[in-house]
C-alpha positions as CSV (number, residue, x, y, z in Angstrom):
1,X,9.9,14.2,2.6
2,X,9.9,17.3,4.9
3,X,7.3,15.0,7.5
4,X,10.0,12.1,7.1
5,X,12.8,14.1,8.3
6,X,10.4,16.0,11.2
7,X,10.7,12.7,12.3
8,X,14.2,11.6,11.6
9,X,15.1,14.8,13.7
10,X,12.6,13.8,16.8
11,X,14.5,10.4,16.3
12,X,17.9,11.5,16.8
13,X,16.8,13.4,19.8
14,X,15.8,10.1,21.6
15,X,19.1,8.7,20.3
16,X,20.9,11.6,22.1
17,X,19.0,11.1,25.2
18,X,20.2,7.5,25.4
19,X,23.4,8.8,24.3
20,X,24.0,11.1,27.2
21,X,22.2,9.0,29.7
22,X,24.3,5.8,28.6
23,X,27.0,6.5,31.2
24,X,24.3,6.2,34.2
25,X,23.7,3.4,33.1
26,X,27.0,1.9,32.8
27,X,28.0,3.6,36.4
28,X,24.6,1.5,37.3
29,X,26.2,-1.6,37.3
30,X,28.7,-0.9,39.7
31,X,28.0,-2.4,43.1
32,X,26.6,0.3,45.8
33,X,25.3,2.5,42.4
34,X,21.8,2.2,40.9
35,X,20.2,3.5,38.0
36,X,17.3,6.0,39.1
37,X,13.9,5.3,38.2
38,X,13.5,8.4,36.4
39,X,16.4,7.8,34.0
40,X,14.7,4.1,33.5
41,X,11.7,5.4,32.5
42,X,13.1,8.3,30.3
43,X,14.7,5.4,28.3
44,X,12.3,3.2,27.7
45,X,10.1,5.6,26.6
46,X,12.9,7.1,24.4
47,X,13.1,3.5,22.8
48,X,9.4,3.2,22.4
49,X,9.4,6.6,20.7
50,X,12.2,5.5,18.7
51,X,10.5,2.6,17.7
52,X,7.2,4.2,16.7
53,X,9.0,6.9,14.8
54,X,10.3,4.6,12.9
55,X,7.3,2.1,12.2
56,X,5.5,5.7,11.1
57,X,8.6,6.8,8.6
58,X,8.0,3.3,6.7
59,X,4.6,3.8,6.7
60,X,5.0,7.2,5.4
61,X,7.8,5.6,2.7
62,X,5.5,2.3,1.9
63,X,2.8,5.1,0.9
64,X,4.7,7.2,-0.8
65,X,6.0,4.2,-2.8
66,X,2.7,2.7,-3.9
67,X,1.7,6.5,-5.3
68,X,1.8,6.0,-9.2
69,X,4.5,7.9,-10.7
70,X,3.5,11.9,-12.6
71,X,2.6,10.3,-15.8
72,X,3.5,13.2,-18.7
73,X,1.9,12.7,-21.5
């Protein structure tokens, strides 16, 4: 469980990143404004990280879940 929320924290720092960056974005869309390429890149790879964090904690969980239970005899 500790590994799980290792990465459950190095999730939610991604999230924040978008979070914070979300407003560059938004101002992005405005005409004469752009969204630099820096921020752009920052995201996706935020969302990729995101995504591979995620695809890891199931992993981790599926595992954990096919471990037979402590049998006491």
């Amino acid at each position: 469980m500790e590994q799980i929320d290792k990465l459950q924290s190095q999730i939610l720092e991604h999230k924040a990143y978008l979070y914070d960056t979300d407003y560059i974005v938004i101002r992005g869309q405005e005409p004469g404004q752009g969204i630099p390429e820096e921020v752009k890149d920052m995201r996706k790879f935020a969302r990729a990280e995101i995504n591979r964090l995620e695809a890891e904690i199931a992993e981790i969980e599926k595992q954990i879940g096919e471990q037979p239970e402590n049998v006491q005899l």
